[in-house]
C-alpha positions in Angstrom: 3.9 -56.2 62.8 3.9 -57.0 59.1 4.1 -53.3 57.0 3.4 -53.3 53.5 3.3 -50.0 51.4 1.8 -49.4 48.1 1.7 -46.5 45.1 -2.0 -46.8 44.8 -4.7 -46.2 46.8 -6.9 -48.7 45.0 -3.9 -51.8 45.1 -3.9 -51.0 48.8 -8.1 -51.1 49.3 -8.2 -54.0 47.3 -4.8 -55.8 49.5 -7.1 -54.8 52.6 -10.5 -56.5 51.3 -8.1 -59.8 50.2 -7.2 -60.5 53.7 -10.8 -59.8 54.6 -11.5 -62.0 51.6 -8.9 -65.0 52.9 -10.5 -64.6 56.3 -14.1 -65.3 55.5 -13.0 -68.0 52.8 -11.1 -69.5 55.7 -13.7 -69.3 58.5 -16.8 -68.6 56.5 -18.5 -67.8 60.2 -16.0 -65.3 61.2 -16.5 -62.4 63.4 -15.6 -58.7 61.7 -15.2 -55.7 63.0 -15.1 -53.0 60.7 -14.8 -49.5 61.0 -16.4 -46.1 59.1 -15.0 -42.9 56.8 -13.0 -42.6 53.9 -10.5 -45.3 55.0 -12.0 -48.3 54.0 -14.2 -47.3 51.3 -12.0 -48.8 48.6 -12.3 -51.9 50.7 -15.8 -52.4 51.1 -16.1 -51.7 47.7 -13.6 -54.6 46.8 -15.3 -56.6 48.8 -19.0 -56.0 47.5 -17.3 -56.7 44.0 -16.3 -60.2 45.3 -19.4 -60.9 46.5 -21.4 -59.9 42.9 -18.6 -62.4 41.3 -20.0 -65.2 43.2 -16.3 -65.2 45.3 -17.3 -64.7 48.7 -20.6 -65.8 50.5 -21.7 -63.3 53.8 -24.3 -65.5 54.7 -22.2 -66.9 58.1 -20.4 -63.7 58.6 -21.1 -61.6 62.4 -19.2 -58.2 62.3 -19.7 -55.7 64.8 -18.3 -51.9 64.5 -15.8 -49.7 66.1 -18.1 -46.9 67.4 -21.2 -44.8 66.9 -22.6 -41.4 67.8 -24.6 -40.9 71.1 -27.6 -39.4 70.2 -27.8 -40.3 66.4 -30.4 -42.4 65.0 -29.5 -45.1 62.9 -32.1 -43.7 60.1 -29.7 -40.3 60.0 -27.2 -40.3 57.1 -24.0 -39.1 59.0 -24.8 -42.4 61.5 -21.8 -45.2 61.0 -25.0 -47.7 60.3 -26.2 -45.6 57.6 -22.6 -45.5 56.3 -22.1 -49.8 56.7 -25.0 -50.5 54.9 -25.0 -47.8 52.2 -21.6 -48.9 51.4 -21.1 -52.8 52.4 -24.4 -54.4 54.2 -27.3 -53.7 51.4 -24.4 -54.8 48.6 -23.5 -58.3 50.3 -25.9 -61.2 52.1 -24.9 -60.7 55.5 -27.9 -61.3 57.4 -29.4 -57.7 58.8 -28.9 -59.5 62.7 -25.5 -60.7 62.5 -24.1 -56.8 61.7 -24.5 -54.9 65.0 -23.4 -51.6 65.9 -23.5 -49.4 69.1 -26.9 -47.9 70.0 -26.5 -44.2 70.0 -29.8 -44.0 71.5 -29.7 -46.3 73.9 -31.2 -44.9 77.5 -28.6 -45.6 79.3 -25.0 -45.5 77.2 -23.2 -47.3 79.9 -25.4 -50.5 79.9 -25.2 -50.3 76.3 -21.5 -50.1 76.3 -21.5 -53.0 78.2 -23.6 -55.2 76.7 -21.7 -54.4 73.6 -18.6 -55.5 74.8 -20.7 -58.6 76.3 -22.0 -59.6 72.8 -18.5 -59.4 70.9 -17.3 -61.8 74.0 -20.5 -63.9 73.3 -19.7 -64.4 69.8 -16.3 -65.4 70.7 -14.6 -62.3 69.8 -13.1 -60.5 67.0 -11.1 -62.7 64.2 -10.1 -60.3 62.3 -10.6 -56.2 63.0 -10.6 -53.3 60.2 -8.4 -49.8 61.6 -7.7 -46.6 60.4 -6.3 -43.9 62.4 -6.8 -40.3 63.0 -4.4 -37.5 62.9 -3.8 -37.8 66.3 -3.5 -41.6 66.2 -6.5 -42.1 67.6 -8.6 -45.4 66.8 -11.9 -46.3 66.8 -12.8 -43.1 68.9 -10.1 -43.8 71.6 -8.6 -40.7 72.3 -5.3 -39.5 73.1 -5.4 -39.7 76.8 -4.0 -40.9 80.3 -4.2 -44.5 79.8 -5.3 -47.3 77.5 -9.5 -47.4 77.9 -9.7 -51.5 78.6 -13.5 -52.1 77.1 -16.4 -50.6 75.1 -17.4 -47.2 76.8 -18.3 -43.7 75.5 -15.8 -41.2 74.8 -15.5 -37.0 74.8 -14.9 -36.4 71.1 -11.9 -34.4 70.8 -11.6 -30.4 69.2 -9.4 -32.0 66.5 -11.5 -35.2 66.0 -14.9 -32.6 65.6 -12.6 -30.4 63.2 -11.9 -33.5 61.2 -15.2 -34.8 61.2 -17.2 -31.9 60.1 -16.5 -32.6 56.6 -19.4 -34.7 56.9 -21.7 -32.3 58.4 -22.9 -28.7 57.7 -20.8 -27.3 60.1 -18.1 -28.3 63.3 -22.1 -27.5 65.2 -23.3 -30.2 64.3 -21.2 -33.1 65.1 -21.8 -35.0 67.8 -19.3 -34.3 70.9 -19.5 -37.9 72.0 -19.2 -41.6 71.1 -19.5 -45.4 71.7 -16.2 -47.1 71.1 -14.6 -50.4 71.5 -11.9 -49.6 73.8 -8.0 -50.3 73.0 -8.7 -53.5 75.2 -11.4 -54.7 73.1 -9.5 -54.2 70.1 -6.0 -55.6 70.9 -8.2 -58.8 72.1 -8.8 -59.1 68.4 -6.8 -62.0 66.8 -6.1 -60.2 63.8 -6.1 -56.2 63.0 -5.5 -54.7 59.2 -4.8 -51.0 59.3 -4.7 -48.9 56.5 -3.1 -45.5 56.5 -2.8 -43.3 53.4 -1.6 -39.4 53.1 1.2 -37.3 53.2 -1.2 -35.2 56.4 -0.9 -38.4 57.8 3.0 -39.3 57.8 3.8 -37.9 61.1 1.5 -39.7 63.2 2.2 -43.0 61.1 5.3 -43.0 62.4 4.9 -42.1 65.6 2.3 -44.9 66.1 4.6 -47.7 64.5 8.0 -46.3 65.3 7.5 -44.4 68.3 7.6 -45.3 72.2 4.0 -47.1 72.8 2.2 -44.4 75.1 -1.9 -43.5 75.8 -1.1 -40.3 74.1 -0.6 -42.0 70.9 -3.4 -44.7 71.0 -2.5 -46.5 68.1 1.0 -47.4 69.3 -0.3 -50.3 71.3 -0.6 -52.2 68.3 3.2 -52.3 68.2 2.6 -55.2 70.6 -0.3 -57.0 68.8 0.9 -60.4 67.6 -0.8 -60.1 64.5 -1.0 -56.9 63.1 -0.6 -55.9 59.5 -0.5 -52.3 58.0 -0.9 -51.1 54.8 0.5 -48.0 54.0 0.9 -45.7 50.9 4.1 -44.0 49.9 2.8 -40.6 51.7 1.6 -41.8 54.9 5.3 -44.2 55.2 7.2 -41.0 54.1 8.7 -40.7 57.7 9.5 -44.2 58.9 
């Protein structure tokens, strides 16, 4: 685990969106995952800024996504899709079917948790996967629980994850109370993971995920044993490592 931590929230964005950057320069085919909410805006917006400087072509790039709501449409303006391609997709050339996310209204979730995790294995998996982490070191939406969830499936939101969420709705009501995920499997199956923690709100569980004994209860912990994990951190969020 490579840790890096910076003064400014915009050096660390933009140190996020050059490895995503050296990745796709690389393997200009390479599968993404990318994740949603105030983490990585800095990054997609570093990113899209490459791309208008004529530095970075999309047009062989496949990314799929952490998670979605069940029961959201892709059309509403709290759905992760809605947040992708306000904020990366509709600024960059990546063709509208190599980006994929869950299918919040899919029938029947299970299948489509399946099939999800089928189609990241189809297109040979993840090269290089986009974290943040949640207060109570949740990632993706893999929640602080008995044991490490192995593949894509659909998770009980947390009261805390809701709480934190509502932000972004009119009221705790109104957010969804589940969700698709990749599971901890799918993303430790990754070959590469970037994740970027800032805040003094969110020192604590920083280092309990990095620091502390890996355990279910702290998802993010596992990536203590992912051979290629880097983290980029600001001064608050490394405050108590």
């Amino acid at each position: 685990m490579k840790i890096h931590v910076y003064r400014d929230l915009e050096a660390q964005g933009k140190a996020a969106a050059a490895l995503f950057a050296a990745q796709i320069l690389k393997k200009p085919d390479s599968v993404l995952g990318f994740a949603t909410g105030s983490t990585p805006l800095r990054t997609y917006a570093a990113l899209a800024d490459l791309y208008a400087q004529g530095a970075l072509d999309f047009s062989r790039v496949h990314t799929f996504n952490l998670d979605e709501y069940v029961g959201m449409a892709r059309e509403h303006e709290q759905s992760y899709f809605n947040f992708m391609y306000t904020n990366l997709f509709s600024k960059v050339n990546i063709p509208a079917e190599n980006y994929r996310l869950p299918n919040g209204l899919a029938a029947d979730i299970d299948r489509e948790c399946a099939e999800y995790e089928a189609a990241i294995e189809a297109a040979g998996g993840i090269d290089l996967q986009f974290l943040g982490i949640g207060h109570d070191g949740h990632i993706g939406f893999n929640e602080p629980c008995g044991e490490f969830p192995k593949a894509t499936h659909c998770v009980a939101l947390t009261p805390m994850t809701i709480e934190a969420n509502k932000r972004f709705f009119a009221s705790a009501d109104e957010v969804p109370r589940r969700a698709i995920s990749m599971g901890i499997g799918t993303i430790m199956r990754a070959r590469g993971v970037v994740l970027v923690i800032y805040g003094a709100d969110k020192a604590e569980i920083t280092a309990r995920a990095l620091k502390g004994p890996v355990t279910p209860q702290v998802p993010a912990s596992i990536l203590q044993y992912h051979p290629n994990c880097t983290v980029l951190l600001d001064e608050a969020a490394a405050a108590e490592l």
